[in-house]
PDB file of N, CA, C and O in Angstrom:
ATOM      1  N   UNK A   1       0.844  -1.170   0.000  1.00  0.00           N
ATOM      2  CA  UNK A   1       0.000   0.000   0.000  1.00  0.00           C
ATOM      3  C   UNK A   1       0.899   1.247   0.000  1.00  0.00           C
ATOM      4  O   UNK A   1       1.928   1.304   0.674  1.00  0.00           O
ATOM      5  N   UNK A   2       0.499   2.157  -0.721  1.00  0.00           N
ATOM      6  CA  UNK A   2       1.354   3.644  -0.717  1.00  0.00           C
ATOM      7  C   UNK A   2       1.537   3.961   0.593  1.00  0.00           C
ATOM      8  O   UNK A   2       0.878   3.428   1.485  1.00  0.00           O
ATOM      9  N   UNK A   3       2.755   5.156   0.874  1.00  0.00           N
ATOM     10  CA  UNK A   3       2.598   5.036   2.178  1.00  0.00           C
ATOM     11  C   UNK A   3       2.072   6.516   2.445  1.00  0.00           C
ATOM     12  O   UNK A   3       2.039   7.064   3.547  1.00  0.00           O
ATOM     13  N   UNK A   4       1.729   6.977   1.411  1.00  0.00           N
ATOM     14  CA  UNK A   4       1.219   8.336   1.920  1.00  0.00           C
ATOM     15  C   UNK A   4      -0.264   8.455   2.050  1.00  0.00           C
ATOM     16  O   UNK A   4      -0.896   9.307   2.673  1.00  0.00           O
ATOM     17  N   UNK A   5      -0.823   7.173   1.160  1.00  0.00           N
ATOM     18  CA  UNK A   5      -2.407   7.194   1.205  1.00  0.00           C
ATOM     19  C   UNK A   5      -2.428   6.748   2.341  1.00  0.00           C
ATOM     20  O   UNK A   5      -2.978   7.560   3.085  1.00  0.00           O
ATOM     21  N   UNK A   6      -1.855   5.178   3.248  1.00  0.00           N
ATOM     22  CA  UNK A   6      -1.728   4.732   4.166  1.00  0.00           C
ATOM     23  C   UNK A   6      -1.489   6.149   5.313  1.00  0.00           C
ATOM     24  O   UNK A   6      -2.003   5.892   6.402  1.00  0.00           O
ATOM     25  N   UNK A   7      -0.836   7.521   5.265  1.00  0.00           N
ATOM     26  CA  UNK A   7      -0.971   8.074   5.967  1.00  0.00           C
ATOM     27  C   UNK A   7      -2.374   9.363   6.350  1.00  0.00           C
ATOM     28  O   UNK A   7      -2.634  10.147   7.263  1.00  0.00           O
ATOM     29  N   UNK A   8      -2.986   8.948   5.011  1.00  0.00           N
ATOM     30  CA  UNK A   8      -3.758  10.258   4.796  1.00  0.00           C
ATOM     31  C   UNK A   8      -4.795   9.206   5.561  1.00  0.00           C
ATOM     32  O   UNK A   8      -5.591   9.799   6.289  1.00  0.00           O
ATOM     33  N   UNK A   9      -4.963   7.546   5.534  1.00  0.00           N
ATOM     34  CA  UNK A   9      -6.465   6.887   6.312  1.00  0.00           C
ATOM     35  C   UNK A   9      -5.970   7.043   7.464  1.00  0.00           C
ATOM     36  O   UNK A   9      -6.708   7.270   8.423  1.00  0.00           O
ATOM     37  N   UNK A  10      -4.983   6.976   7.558  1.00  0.00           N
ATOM     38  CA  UNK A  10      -4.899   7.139   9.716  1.00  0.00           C
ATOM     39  C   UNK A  10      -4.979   8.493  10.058  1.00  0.00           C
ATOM     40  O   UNK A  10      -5.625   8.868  11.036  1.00  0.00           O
ATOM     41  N   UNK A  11      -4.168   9.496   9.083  1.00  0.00           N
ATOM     42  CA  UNK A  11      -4.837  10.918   9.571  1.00  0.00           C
ATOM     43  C   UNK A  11      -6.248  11.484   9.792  1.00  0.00           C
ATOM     44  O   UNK A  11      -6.624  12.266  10.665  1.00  0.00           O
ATOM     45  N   UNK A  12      -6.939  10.906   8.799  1.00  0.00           N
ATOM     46  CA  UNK A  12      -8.530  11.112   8.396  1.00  0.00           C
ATOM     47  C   UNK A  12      -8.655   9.974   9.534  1.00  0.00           C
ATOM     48  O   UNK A  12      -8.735  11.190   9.359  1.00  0.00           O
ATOM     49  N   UNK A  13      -8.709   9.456  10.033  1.00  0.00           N
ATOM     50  CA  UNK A  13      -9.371   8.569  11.458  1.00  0.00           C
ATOM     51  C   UNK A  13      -9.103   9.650  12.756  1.00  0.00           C
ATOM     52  O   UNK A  13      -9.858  10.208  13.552  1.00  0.00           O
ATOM     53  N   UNK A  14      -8.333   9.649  12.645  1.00  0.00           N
ATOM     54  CA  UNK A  14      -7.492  10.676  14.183  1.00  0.00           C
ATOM     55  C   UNK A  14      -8.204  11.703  14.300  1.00  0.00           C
ATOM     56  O   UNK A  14      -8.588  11.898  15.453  1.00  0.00           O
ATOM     57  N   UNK A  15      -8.673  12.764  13.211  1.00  0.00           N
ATOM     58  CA  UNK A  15      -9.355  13.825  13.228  1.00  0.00           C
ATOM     59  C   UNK A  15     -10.650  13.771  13.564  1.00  0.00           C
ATOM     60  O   UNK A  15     -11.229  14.553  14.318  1.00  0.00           O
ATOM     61  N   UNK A  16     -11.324  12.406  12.737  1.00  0.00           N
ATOM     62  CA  UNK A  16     -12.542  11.972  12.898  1.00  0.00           C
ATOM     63  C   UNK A  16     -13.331  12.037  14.248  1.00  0.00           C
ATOM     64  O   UNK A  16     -14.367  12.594  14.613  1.00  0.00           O
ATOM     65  N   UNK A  17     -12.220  11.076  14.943  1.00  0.00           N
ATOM     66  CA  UNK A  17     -12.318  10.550  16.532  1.00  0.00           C
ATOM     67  C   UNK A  17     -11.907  12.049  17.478  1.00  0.00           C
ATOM     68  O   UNK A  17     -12.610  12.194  18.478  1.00  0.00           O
ATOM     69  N   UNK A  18     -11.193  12.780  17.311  1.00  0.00           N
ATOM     70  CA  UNK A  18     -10.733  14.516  17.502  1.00  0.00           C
ATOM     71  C   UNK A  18     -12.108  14.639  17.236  1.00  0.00           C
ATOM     72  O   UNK A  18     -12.883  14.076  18.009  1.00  0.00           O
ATOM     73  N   UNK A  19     -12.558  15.285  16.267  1.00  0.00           N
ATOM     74  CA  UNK A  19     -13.681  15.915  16.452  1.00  0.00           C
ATOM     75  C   UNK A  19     -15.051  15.159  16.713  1.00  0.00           C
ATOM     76  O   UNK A  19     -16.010  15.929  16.761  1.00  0.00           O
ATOM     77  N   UNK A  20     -15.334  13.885  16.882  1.00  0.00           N
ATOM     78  CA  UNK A  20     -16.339  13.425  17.465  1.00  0.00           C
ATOM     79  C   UNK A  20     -16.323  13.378  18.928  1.00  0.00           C
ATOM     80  O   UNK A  20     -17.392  13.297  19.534  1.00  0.00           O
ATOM     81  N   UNK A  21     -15.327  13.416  19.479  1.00  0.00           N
ATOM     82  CA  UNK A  21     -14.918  13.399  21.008  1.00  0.00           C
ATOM     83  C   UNK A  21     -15.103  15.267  21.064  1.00  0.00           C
ATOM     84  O   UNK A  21     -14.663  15.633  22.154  1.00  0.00           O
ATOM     85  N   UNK A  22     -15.432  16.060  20.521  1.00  0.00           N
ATOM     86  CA  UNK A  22     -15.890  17.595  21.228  1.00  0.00           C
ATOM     87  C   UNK A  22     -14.217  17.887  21.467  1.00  0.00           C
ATOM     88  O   UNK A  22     -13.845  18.673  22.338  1.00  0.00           O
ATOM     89  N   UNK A  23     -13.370  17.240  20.685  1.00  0.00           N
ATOM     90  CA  UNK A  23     -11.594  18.023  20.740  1.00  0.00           C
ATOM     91  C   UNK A  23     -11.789  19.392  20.545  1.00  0.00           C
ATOM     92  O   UNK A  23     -11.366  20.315  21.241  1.00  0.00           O
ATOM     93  N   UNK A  24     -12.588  19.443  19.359  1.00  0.00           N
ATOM     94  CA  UNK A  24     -12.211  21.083  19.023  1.00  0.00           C
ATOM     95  C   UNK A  24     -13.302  22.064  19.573  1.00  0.00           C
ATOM     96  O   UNK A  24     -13.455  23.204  19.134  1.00  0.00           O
ATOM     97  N   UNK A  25     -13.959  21.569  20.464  1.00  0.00           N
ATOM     98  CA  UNK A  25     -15.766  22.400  21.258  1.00  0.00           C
ATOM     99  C   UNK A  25     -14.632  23.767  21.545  1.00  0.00           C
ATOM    100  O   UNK A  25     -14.691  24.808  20.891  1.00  0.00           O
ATOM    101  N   UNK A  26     -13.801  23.558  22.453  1.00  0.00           N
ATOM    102  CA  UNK A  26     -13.569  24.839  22.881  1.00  0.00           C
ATOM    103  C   UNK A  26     -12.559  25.787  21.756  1.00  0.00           C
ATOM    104  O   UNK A  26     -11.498  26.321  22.079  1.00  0.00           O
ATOM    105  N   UNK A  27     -12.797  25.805  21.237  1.00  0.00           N
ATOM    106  CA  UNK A  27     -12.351  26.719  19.955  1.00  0.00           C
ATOM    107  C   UNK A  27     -13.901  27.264  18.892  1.00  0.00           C
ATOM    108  O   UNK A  27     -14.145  28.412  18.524  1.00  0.00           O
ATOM    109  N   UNK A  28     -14.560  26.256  18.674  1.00  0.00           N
ATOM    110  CA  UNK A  28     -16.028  26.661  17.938  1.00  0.00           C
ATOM    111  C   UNK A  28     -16.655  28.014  17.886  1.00  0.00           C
ATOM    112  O   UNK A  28     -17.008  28.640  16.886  1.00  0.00           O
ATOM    113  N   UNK A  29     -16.747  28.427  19.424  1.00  0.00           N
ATOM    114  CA  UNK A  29     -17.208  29.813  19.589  1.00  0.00           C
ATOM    115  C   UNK A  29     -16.469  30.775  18.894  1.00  0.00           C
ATOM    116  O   UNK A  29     -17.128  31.476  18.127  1.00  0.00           O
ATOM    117  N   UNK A  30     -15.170  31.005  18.971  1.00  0.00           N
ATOM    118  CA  UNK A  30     -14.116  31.459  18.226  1.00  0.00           C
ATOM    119  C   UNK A  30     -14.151  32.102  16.525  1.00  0.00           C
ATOM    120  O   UNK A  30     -14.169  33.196  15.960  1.00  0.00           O
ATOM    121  N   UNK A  31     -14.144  30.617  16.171  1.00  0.00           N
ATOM    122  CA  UNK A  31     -14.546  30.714  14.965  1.00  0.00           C
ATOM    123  C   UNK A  31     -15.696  31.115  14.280  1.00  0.00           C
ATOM    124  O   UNK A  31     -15.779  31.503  13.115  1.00  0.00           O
ATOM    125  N   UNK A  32     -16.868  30.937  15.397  1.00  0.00           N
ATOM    126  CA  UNK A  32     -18.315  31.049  15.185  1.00  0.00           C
ATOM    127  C   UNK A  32     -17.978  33.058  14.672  1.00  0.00           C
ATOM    128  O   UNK A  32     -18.083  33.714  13.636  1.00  0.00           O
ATOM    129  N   UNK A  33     -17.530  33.357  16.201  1.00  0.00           N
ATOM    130  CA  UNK A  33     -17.531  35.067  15.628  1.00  0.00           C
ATOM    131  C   UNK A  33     -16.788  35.463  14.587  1.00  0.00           C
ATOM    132  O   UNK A  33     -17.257  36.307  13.823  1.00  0.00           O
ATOM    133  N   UNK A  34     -15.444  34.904  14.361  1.00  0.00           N
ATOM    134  CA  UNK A  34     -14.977  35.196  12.984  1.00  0.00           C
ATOM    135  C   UNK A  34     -15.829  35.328  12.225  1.00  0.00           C
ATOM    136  O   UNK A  34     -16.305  36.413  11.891  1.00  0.00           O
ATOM    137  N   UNK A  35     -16.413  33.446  11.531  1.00  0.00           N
ATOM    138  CA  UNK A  35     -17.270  33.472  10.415  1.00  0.00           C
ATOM    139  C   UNK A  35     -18.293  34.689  10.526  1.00  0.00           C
ATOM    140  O   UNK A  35     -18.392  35.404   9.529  1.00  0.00           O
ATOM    141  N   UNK A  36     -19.095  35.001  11.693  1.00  0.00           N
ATOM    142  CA  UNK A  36     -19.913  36.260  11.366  1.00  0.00           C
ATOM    143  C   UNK A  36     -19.689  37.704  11.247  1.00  0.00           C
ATOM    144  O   UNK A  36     -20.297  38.613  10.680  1.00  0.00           O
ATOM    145  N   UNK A  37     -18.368  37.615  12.134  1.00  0.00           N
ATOM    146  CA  UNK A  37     -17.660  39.006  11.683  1.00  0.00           C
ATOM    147  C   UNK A  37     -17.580  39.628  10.609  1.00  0.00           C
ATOM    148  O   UNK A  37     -17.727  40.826  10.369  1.00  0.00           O
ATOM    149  N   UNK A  38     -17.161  38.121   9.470  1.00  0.00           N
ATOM    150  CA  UNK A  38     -17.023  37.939   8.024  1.00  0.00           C
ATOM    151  C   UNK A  38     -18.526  38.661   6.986  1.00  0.00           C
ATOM    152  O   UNK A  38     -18.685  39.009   5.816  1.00  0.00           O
ATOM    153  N   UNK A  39     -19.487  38.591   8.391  1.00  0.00           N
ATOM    154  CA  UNK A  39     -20.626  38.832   7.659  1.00  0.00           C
ATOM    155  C   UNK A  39     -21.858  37.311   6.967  1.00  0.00           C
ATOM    156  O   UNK A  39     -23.035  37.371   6.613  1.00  0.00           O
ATOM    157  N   UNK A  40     -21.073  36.346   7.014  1.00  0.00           N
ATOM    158  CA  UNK A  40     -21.562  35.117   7.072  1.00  0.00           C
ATOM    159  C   UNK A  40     -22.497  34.411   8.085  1.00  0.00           C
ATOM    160  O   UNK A  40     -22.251  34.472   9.289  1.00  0.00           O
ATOM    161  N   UNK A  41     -23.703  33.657   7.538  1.00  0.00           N
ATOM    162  CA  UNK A  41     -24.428  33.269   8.414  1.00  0.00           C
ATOM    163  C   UNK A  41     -23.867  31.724   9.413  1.00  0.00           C
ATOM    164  O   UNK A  41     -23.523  30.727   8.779  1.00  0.00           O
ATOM    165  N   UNK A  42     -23.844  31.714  10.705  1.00  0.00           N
ATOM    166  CA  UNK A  42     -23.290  30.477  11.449  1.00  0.00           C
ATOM    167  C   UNK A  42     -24.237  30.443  12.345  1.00  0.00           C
ATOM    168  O   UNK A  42     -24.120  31.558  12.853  1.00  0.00           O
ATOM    169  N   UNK A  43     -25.156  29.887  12.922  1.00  0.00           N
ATOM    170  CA  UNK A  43     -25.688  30.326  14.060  1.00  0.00           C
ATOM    171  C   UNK A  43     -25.722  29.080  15.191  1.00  0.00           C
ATOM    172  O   UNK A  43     -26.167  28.951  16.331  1.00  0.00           O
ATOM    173  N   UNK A  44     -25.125  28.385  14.394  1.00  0.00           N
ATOM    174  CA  UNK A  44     -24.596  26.941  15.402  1.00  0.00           C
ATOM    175  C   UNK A  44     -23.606  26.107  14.533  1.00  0.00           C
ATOM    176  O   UNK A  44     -23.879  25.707  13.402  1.00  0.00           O
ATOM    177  N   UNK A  45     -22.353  25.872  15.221  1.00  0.00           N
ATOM    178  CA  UNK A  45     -21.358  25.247  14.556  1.00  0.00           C
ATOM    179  C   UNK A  45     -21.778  23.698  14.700  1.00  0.00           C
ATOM    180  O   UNK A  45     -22.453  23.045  15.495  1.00  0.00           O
ATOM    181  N   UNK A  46     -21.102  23.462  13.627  1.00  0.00           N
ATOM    182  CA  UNK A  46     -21.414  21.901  13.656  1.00  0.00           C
ATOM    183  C   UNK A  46     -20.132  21.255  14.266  1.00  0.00           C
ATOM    184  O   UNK A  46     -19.205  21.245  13.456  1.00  0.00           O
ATOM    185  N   UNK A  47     -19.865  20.767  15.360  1.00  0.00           N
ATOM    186  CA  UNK A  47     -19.210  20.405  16.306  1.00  0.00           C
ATOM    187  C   UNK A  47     -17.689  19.393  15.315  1.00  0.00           C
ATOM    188  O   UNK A  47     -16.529  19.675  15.012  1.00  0.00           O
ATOM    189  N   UNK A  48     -18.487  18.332  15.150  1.00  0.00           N
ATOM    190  CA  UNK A  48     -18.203  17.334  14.552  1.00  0.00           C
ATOM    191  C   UNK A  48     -17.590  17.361  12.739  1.00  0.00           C
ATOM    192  O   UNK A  48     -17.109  16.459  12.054  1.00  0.00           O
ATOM    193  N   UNK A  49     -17.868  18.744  12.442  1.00  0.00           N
ATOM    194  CA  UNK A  49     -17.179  18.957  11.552  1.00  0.00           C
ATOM    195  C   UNK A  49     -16.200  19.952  11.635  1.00  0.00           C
ATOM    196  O   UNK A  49     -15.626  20.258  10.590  1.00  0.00           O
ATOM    197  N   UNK A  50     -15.971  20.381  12.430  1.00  0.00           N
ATOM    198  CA  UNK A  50     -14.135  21.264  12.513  1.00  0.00           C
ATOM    199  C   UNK A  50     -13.080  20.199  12.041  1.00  0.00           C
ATOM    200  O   UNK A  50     -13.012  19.057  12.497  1.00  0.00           O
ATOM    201  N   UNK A  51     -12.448  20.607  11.283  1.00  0.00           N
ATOM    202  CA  UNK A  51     -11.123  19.765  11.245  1.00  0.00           C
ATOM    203  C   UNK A  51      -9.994  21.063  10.962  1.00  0.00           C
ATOM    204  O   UNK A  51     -10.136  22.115  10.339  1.00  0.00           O
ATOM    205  N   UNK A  52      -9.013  20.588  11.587  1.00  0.00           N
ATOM    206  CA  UNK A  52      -7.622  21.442  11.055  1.00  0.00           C
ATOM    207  C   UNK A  52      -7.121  21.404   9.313  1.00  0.00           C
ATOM    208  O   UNK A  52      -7.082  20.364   8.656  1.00  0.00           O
ATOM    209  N   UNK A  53      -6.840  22.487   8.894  1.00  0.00           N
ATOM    210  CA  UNK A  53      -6.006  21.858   7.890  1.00  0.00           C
ATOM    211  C   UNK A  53      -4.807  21.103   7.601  1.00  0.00           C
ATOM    212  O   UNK A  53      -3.992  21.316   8.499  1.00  0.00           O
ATOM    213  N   UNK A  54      -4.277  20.171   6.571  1.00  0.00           N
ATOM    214  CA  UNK A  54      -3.339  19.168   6.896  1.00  0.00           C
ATOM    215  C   UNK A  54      -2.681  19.630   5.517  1.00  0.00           C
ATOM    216  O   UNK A  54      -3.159  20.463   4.747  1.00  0.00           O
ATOM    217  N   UNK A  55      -1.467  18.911   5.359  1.00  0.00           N
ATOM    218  CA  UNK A  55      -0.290  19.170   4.868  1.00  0.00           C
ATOM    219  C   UNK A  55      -0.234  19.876   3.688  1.00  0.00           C
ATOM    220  O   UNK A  55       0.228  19.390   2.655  1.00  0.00           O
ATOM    221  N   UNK A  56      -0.853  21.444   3.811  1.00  0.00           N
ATOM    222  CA  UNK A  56      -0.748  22.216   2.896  1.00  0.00           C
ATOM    223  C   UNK A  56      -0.193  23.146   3.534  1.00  0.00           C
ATOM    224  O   UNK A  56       0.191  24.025   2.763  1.00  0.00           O
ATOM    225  N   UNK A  57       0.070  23.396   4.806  1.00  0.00           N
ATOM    226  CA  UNK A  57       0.903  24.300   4.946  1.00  0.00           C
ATOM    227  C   UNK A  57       0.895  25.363   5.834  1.00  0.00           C
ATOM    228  O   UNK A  57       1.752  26.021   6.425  1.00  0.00           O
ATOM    229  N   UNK A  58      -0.963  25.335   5.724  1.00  0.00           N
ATOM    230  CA  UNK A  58      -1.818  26.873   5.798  1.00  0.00           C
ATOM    231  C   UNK A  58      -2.396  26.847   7.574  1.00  0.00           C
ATOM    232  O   UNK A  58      -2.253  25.793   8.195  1.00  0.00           O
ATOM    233  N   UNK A  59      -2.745  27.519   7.958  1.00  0.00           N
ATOM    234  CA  UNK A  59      -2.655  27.107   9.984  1.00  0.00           C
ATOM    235  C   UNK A  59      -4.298  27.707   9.529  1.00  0.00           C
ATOM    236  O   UNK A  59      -4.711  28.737   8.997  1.00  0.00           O
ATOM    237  N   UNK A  60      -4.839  26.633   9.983  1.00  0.00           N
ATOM    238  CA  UNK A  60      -6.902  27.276   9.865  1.00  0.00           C
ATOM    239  C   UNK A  60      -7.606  25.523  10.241  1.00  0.00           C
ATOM    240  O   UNK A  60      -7.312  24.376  10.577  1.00  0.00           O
ATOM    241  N   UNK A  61      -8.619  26.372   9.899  1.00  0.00           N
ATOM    242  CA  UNK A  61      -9.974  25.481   9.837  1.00  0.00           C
ATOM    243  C   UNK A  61     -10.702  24.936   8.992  1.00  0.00           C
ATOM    244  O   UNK A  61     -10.885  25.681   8.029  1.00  0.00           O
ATOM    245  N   UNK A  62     -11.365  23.659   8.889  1.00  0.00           N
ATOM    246  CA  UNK A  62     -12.446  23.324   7.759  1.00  0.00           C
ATOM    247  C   UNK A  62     -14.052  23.478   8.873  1.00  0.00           C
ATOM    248  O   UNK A  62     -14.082  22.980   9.998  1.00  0.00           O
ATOM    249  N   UNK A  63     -14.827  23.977   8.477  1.00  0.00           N
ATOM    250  CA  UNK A  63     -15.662  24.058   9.616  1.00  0.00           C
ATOM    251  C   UNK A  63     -17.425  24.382   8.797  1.00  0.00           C
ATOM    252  O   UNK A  63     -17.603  25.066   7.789  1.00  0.00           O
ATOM    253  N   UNK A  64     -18.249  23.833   9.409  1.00  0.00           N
ATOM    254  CA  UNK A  64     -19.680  23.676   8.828  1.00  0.00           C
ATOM    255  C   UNK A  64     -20.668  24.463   9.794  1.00  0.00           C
ATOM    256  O   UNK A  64     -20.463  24.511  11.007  1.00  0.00           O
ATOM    257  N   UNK A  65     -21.828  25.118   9.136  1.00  0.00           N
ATOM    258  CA  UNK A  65     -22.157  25.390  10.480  1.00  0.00           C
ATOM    259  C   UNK A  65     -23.882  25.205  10.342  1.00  0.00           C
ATOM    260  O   UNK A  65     -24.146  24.397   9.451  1.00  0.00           O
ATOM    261  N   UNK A  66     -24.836  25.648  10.873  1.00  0.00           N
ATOM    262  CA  UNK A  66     -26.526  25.409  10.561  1.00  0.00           C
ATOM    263  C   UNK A  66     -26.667  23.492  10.389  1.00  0.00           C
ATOM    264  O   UNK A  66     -27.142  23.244   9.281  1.00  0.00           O
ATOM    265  N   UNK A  67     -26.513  22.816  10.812  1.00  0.00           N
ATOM    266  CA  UNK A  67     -26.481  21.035  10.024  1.00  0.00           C
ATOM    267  C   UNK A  67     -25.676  21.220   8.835  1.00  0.00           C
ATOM    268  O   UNK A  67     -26.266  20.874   7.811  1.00  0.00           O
ATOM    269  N   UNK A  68     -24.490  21.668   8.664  1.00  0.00           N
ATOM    270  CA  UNK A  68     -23.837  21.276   7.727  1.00  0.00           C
ATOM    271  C   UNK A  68     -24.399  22.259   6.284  1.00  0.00           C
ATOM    272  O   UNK A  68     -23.657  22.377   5.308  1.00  0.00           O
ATOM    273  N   UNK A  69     -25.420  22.740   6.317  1.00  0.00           N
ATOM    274  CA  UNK A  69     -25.820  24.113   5.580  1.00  0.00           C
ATOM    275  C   UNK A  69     -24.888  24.991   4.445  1.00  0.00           C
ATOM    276  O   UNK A  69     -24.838  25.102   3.220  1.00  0.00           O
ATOM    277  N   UNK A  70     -23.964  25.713   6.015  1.00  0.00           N
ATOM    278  CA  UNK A  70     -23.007  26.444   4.797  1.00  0.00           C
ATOM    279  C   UNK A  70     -21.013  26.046   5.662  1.00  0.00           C
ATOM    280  O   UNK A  70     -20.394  26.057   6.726  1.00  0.00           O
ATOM    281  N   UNK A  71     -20.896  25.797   4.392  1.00  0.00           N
ATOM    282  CA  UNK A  71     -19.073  25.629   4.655  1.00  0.00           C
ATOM    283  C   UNK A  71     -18.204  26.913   4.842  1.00  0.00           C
ATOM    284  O   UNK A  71     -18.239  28.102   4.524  1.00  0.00           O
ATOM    285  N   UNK A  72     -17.507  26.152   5.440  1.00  0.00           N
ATOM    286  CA  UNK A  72     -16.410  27.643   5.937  1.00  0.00           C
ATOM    287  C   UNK A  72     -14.621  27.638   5.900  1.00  0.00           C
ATOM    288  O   UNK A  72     -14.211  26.912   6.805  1.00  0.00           O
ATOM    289  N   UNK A  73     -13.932  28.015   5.408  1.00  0.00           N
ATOM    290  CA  UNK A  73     -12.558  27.730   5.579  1.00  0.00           C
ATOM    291  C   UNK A  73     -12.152  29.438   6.676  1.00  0.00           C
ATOM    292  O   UNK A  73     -12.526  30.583   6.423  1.00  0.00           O
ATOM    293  N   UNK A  74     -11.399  29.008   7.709  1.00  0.00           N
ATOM    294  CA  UNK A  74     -10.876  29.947   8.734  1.00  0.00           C
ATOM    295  C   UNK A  74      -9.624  29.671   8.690  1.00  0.00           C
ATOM    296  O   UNK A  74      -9.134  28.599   9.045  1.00  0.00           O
ATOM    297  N   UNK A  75      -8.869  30.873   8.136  1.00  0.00           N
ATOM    298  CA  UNK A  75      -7.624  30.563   8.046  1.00  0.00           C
ATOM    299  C   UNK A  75      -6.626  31.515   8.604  1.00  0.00           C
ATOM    300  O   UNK A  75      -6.975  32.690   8.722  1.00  0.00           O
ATOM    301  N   UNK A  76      -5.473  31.169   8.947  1.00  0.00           N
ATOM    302  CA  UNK A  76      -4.441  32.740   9.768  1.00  0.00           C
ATOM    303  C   UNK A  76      -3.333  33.061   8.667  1.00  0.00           C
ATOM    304  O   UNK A  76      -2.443  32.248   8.418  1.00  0.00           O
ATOM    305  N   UNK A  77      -3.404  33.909   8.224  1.00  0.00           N
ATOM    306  CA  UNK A  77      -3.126  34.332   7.067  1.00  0.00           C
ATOM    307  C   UNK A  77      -1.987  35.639   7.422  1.00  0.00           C
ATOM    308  O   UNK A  77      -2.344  36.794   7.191  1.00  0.00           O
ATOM    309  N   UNK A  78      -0.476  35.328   8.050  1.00  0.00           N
ATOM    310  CA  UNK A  78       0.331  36.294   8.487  1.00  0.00           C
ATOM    311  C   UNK A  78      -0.095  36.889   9.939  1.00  0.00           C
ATOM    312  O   UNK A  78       0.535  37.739  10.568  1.00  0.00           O
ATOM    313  N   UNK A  79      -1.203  36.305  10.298  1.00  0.00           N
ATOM    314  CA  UNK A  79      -1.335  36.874  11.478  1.00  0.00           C
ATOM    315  C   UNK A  79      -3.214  37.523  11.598  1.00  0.00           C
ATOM    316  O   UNK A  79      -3.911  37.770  12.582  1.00  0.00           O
ATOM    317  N   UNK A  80      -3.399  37.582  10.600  1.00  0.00           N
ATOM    318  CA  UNK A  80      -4.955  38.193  10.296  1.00  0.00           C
ATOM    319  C   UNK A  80      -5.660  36.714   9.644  1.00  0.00           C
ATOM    320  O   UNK A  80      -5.123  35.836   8.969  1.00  0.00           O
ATOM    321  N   UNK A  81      -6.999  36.833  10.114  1.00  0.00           N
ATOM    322  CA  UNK A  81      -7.542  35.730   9.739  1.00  0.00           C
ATOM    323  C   UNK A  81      -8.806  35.827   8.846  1.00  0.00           C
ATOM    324  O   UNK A  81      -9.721  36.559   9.222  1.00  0.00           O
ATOM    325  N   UNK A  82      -8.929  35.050   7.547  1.00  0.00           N
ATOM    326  CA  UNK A  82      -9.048  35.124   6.692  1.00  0.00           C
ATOM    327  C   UNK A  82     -10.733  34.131   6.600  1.00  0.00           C
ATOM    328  O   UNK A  82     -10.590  32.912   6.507  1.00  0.00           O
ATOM    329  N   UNK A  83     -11.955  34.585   6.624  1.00  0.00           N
ATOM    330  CA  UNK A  83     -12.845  33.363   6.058  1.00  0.00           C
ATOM    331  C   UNK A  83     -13.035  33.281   5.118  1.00  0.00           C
ATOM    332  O   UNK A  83     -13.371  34.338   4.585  1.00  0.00           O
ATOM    333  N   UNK A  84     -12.980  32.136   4.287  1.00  0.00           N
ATOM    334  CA  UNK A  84     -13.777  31.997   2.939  1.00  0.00           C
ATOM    335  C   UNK A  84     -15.085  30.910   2.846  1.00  0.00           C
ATOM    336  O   UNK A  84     -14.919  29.849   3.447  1.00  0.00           O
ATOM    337  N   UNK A  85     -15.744  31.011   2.480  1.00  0.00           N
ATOM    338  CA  UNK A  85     -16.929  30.007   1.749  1.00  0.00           C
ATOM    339  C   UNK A  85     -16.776  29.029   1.339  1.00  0.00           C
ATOM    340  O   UNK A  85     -16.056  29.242   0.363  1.00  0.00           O
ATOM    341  N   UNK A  86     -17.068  27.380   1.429  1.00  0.00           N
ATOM    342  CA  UNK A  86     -16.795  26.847   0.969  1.00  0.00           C
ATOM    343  C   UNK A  86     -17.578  26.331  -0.058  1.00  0.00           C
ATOM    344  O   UNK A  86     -17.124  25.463  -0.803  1.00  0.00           O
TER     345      UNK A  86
END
């Protein structure tokens, strides 16, 4: 088996179990005001979908919010943080 796909199924498990265990609850609020700062609607994060970003480089968030409704990328961008839409 490749060993990088072999690393991307154990990474994608780890995060899984991270964010089904409420790892990232205390950060949510956080992000919640960003995304609306942004002007974007969030009005309940979806817990279970925060994930970090992975080996691109970039220090942020993948994050859902309303049941999965509308997507969100939160990202720190030099120091200022950046939302986009997903």
């Amino acid at each position: 088996m490749n060993k990088h796909f072999l690393f991307f199924i154990i990474f994608f498990i780890v995060t899984q179990v991270m964010a089904e265990s409420g790892q990232y609850s205390n950060i949510a609020p956080s992000l919640q005001k960003a995304i609306q700062a942004y002007g974007y609607k969030c009005d309940k994060v979806d817990l279970d979908s925060i994930v970090p970003f992975s080996w691109s480089g970039k220090s942020g968030y993948h994050i859902y919010c309303n049941e999965y409704q509308y997507g969100y990328e939160v990202e720190d961008k030099g120091g200022k943080i950046v939302v986009t839409v997903k």
